[in-house]
Backbone as JSON, one array per atom type, in Angstrom:
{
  "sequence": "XXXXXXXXXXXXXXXXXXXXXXXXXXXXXXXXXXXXXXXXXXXXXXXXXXXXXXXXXXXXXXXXXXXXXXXXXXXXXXXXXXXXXXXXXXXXXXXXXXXXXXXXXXXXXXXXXXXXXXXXXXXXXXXXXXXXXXXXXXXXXXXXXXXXXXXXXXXXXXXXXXXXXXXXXXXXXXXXXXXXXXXXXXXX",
  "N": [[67.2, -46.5, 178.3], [65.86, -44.99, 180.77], [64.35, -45.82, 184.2], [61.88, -45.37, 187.17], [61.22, -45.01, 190.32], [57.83, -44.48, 192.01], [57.06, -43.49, 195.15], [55.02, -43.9, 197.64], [55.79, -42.97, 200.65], [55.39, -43.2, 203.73], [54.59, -43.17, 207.32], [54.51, -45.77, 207.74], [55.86, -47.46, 206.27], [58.8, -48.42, 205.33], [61.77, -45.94, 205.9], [62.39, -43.32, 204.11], [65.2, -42.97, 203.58], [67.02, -45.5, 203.62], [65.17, -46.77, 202.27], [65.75, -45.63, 199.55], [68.34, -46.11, 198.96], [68.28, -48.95, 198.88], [66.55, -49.01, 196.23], [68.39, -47.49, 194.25], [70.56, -49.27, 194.89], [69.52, -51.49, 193.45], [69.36, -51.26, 190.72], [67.92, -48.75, 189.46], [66.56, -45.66, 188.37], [65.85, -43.22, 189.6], [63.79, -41.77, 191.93], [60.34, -40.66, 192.92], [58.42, -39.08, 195.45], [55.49, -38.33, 195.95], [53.34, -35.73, 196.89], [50.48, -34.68, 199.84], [49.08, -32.67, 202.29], [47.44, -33.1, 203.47], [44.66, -34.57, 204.6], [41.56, -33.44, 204.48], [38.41, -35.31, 206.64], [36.38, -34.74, 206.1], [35.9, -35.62, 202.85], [34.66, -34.54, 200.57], [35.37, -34.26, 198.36], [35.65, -36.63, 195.86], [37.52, -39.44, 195.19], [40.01, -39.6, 192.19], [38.15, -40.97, 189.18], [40.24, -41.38, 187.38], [42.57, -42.02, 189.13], [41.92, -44.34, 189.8], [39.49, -44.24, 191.5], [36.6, -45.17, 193.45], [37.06, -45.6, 196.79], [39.8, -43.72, 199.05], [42.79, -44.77, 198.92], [44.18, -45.77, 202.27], [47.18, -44.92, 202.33], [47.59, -42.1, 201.44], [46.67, -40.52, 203.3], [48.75, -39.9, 205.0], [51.49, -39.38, 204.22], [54.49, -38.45, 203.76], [56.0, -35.35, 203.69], [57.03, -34.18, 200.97], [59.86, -32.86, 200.36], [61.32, -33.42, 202.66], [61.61, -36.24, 202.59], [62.88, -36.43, 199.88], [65.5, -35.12, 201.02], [66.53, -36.95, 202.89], [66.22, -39.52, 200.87], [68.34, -38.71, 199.34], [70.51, -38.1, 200.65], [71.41, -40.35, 201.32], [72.16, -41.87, 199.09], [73.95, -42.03, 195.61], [74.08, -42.06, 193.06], [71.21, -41.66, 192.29], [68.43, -40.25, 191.24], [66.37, -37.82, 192.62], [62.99, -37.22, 193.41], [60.59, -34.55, 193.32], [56.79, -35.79, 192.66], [53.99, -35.28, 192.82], [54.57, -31.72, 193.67], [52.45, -29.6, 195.14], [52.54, -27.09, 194.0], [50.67, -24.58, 194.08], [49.55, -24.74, 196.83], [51.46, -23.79, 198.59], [53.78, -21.7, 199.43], [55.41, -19.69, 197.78], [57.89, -18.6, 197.41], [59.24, -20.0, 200.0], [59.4, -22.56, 198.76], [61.19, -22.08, 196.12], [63.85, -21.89, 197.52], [63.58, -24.26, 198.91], [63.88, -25.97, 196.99], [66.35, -25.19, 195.86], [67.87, -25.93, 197.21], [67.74, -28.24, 198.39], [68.56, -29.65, 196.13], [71.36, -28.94, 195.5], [72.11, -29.81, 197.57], [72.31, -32.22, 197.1], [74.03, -32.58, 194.96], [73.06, -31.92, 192.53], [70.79, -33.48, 191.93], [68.42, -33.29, 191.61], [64.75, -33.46, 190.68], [62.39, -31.7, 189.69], [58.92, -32.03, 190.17], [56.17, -30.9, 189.02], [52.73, -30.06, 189.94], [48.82, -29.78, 189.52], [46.56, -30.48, 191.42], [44.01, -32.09, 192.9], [42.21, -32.34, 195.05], [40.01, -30.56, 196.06], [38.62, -30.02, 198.76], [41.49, -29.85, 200.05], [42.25, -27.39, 199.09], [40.99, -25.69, 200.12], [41.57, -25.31, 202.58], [43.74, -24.13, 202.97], [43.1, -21.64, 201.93], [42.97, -21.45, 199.43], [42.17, -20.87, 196.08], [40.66, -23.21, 194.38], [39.65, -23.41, 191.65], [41.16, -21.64, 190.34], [43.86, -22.43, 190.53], [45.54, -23.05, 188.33], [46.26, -21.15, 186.74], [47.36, -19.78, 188.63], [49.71, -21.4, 189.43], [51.49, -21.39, 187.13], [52.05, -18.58, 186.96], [53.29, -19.03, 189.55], [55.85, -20.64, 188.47], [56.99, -19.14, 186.77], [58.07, -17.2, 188.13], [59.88, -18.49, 190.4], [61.75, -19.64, 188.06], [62.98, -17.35, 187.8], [63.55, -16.27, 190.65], [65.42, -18.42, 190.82], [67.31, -18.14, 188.61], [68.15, -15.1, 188.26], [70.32, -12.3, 189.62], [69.26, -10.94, 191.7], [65.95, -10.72, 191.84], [62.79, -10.47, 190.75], [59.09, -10.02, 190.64], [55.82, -9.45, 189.31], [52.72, -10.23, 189.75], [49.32, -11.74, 188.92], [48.75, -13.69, 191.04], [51.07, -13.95, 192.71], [54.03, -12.31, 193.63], [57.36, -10.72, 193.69], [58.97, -8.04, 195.42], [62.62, -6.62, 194.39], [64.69, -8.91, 195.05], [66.92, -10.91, 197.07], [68.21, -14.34, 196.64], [69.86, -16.82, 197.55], [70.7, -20.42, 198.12], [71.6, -20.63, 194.84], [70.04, -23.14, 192.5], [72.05, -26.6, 191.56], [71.47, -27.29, 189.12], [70.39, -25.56, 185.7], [67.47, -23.74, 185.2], [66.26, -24.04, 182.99], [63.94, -23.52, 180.22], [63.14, -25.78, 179.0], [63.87, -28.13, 180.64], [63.32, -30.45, 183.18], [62.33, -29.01, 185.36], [59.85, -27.82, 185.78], [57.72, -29.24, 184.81], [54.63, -30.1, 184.17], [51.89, -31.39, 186.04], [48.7, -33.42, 187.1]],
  "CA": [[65.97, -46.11, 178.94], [65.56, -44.52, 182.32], [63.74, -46.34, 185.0], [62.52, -44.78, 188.37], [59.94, -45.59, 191.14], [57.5, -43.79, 192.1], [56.69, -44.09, 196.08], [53.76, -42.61, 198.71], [56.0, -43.14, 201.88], [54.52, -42.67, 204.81], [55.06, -43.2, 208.75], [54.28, -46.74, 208.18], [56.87, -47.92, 205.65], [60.2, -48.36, 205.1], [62.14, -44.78, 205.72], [62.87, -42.68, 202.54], [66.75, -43.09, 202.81], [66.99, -46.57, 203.49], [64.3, -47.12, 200.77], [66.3, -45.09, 198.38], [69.46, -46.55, 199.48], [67.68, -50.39, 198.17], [65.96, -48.7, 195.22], [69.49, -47.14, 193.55], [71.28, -50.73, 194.51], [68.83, -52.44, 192.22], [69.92, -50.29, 189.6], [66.71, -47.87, 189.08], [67.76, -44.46, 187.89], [65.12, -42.18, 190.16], [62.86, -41.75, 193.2], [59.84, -39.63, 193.45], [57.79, -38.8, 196.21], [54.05, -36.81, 196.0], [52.43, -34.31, 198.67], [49.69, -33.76, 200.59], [49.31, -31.88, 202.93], [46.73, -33.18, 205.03], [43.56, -35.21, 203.69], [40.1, -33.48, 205.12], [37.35, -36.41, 206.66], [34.52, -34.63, 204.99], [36.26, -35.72, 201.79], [33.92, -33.54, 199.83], [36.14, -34.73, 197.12], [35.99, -37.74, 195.62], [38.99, -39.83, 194.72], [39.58, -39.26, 190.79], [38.31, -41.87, 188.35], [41.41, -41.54, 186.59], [44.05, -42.79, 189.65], [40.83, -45.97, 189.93], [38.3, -43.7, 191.87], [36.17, -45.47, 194.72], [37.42, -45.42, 198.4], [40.72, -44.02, 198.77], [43.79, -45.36, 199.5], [44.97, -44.83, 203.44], [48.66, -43.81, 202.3], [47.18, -40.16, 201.13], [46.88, -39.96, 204.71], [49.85, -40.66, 206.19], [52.23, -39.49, 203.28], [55.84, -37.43, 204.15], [57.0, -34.0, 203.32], [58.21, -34.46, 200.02], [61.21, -32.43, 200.42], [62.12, -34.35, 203.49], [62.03, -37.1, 201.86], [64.11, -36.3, 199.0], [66.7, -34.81, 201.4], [66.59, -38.19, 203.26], [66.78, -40.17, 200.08], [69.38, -37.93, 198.6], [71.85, -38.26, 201.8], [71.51, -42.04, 201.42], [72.56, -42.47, 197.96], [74.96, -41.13, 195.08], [73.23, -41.35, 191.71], [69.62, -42.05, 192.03], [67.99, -39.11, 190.92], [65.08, -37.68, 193.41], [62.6, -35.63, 192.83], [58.62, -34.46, 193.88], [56.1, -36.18, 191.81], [54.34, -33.97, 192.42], [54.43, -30.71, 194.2], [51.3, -29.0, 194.93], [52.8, -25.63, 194.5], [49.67, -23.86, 194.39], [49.17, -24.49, 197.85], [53.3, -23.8, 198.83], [54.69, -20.2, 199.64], [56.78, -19.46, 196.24], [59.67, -18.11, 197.7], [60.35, -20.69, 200.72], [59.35, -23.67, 197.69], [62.73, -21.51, 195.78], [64.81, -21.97, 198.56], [63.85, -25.86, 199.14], [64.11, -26.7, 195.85], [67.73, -25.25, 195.67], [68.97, -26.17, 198.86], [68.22, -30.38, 197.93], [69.51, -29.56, 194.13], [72.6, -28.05, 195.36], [72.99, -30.62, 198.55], [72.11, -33.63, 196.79], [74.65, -32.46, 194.33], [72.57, -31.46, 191.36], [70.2, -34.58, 191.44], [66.6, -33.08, 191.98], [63.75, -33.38, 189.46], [61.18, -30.9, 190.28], [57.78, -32.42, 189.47], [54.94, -29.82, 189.55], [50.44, -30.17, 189.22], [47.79, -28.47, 190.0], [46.16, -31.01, 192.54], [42.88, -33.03, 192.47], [41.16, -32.26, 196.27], [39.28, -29.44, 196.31], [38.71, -29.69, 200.22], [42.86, -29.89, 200.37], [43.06, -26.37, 198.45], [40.04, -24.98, 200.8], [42.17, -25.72, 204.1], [44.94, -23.81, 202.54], [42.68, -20.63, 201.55], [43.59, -21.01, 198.16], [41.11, -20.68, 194.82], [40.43, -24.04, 193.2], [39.25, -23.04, 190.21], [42.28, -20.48, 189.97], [45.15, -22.56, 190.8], [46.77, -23.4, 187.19], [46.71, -19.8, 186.37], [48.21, -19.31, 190.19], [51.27, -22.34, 189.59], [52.17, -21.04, 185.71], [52.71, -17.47, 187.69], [54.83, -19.09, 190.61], [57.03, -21.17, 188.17], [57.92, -18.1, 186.37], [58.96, -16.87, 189.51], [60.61, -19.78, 190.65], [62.59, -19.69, 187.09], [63.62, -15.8, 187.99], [65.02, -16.19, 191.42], [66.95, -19.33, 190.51], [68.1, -17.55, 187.42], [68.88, -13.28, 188.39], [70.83, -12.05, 191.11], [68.0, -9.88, 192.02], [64.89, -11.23, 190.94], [61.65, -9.45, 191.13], [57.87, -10.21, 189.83], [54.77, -8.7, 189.69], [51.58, -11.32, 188.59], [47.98, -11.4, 189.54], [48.3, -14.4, 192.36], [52.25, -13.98, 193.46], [54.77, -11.17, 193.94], [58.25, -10.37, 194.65], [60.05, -7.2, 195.32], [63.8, -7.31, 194.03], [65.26, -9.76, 196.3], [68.3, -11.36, 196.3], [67.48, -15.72, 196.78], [70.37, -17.99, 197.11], [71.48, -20.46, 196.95], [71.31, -21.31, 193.29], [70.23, -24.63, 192.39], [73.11, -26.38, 191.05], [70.67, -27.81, 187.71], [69.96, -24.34, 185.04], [66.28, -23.53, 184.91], [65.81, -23.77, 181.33], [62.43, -24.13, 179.9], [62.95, -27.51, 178.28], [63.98, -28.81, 181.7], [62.22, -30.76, 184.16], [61.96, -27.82, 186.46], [58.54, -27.62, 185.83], [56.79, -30.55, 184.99], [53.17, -29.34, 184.93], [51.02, -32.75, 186.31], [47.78, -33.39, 187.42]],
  "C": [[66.23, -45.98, 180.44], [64.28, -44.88, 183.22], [63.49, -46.1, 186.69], [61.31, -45.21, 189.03], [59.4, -44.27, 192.07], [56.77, -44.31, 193.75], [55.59, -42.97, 197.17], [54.37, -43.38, 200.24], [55.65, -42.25, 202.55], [55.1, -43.34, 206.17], [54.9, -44.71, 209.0], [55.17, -47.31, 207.17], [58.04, -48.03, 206.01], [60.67, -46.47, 204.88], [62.64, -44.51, 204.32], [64.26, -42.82, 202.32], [67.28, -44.51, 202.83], [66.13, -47.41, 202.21], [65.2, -46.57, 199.31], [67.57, -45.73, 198.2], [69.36, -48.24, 198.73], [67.47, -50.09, 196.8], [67.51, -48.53, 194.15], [70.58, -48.95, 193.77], [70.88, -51.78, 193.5], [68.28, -51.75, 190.87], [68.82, -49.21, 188.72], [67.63, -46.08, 189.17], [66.88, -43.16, 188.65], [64.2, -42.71, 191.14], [61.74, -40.81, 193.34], [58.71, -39.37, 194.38], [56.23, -37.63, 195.54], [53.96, -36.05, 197.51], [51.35, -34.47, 198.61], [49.99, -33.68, 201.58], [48.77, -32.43, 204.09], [45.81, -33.87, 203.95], [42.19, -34.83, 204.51], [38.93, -35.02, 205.5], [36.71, -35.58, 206.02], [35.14, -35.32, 203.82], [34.81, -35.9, 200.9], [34.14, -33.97, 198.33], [35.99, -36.01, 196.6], [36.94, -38.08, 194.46], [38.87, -40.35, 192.98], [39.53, -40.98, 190.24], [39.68, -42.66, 187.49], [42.56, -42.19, 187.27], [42.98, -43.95, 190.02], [39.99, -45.51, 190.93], [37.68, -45.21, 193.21], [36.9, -44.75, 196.25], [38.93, -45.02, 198.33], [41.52, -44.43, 199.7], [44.23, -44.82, 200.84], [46.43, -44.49, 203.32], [48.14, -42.69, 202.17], [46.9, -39.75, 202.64], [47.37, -39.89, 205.3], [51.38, -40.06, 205.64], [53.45, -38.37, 204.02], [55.58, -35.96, 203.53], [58.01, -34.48, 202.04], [59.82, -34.18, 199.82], [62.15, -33.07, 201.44], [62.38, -35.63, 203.04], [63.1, -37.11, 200.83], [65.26, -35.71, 199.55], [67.36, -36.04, 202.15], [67.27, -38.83, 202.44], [68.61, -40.03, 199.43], [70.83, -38.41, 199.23], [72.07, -39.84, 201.53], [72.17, -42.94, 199.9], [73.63, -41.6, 197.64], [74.69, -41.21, 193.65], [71.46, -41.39, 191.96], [68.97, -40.18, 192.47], [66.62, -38.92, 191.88], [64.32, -36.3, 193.21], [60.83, -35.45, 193.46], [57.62, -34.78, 192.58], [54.6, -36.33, 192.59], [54.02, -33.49, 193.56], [53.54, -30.08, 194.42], [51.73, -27.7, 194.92], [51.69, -24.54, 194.45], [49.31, -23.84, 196.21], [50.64, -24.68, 199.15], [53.56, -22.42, 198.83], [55.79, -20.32, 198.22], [57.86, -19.43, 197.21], [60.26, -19.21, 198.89], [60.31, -22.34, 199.22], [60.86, -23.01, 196.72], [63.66, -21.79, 196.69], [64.91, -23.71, 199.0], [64.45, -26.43, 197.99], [65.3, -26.66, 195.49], [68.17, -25.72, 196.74], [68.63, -28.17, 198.18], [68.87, -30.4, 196.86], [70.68, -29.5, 194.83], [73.65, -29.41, 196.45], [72.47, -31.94, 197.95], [73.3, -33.42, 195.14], [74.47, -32.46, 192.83], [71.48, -32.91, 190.83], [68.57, -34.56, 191.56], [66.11, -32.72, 191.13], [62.96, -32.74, 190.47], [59.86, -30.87, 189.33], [56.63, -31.55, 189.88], [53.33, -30.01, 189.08], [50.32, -29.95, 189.98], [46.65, -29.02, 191.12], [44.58, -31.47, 192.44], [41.79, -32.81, 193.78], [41.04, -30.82, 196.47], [39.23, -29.23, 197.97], [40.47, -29.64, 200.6], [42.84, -28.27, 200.07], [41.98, -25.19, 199.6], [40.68, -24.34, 202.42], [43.19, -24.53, 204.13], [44.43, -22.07, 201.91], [43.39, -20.38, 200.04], [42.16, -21.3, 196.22], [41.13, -21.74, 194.05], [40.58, -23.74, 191.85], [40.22, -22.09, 189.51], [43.41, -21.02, 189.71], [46.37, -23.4, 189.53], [47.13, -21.94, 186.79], [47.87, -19.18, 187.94], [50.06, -20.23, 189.88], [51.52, -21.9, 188.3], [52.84, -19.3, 186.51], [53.78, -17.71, 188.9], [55.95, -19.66, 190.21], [57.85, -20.29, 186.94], [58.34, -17.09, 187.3], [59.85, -17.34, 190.46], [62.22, -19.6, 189.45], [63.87, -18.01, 187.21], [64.13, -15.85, 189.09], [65.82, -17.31, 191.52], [68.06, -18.8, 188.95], [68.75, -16.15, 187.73], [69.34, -13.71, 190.34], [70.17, -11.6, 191.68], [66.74, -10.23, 191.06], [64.06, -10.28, 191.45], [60.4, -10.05, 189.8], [56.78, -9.91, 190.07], [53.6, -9.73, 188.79], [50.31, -10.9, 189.44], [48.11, -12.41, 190.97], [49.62, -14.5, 192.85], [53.17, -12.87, 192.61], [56.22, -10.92, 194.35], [59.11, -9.41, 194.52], [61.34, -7.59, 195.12], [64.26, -7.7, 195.25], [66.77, -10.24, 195.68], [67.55, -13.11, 197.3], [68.93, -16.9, 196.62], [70.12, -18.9, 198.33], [70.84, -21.02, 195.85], [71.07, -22.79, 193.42], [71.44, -25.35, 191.62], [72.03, -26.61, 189.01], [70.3, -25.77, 187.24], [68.41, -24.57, 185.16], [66.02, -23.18, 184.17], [63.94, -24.03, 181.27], [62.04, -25.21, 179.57], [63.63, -28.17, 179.13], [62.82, -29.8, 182.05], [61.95, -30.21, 185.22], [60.25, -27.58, 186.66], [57.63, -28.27, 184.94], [55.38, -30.48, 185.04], [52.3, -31.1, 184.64], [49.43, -32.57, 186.37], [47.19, -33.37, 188.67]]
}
C-alpha cells in the first residue's frame, strides 16, 4: 500500500522542499499540494459541507502555487512522488498548464501525479472570467488537449471552450498520457 500526504502550504509553514525532504525520510510514498488562486472577502461562497462547511479555514488564503511547490518539493527529494491535488484547470491557460506539467514531470524525473477538479468557489471562477456552471464540460475539453500535446508532435484541437492550432509543445512529459493514468484525476 501506497501512503502520501496531502498538504495546504502556505507562507506561514514549513517550505515545500524542506517539508518534502522530512515527509519522503519518514518513508511516505507522495506529496500533494491544492490551488487557489486567490480567496474573494465577499465569500459569496460558502465553504462546502462536505470538506466540514462553517467558517473557513485561513490556509485557503495563504496557500502556494502548486507547481512551485512541487518543483520545490521535487528538487529536495528522490522518490517521493509529487503531484497537484488538485488543479483548478478550468481557471489555468491549457497550453502554459502543458508546459508546467511537463517541465516538473520531466525535471523531477518522471515523478508528477497530475491531480485535476472542477473547483467549489464560485466567486474564485468569477475573478477569473470563467463560467461556473460550464467548467466540467470546459476541464474534460482541456484534458483532451493536454493528452494531445503531450502525446503528437504537432498537436491541434478544436472544442467549444479551448483551441489549438497545430503547434508543436515540448518538452514531453517523461510519464505516457494514457487514459488509465493519473494524468487526469477528475476531483471535486
Amino acid at each position: 500500500m501506497k501512503v502520501g500526504v496531502y498538504v495546504f502550504a502556505t507562507d506561514l509553514d514549513m517550505d515545500p522542499g524542506p517539508l518534502a525532504a522530512e515527509i519522503e525520510q519518514r518513508g511516505f510514498d507522495s506529496m500533494f499540494f491544492p490551488e487557489h488562486s486567490h480567496i474573494p472577502v465577499s465569500r459569496a461562497t460558502a465553504y462546502p459541507e462536505s470538506y466540514g462547511g462553517g467558517v473557513l479555514p485561513d490556509f485557503y488564503k495563504r496557500t502556494y502555487d502548486p507547481f512551485i511547490s512541487c518543483s520545490f518539493a521535487a528538487a529536495a527529494t528522490t522518490t517521493l512522488q509529487i503531484g497537484t491535488g488538485i488543479c483548478l484547470l478550468a481557471l489555468r491557460d491549457t497550453v502554459h498548464t502543458a508546459k508546467m506539467v511537463a517541465s516538473v514531470d520531466r525535471l523531477s524525473g518522471g515523478r508528477f501525479v497530475f491531480g485535476v477538479g472542477f473547483g467549489w468557489n464560485k466567486d474564485e471562477f468569477e475573478t477569473h472570467g470563467v463560467d461556473f456552471a460550464t467548467r466540467h464540460r470546459k476541464v474534460r475539453e482541456q484534458v483532451q488537449l493536454l493528452r494531445r500535446m503531450w502525446a503528437d508532435d504537432v498537436a491541434e484541437f478544436e472544442g467549444e471552450y479551448v483551441s489549438l492550432q497545430p503547434s508543436w509543445c515540448w518538452p514531453k512529459p517523461v510519464q505516457p498520457p494514457t487514459h488509465r493514468s493519473t494524468w487526469a484525476a477528475a476531483g471535486h
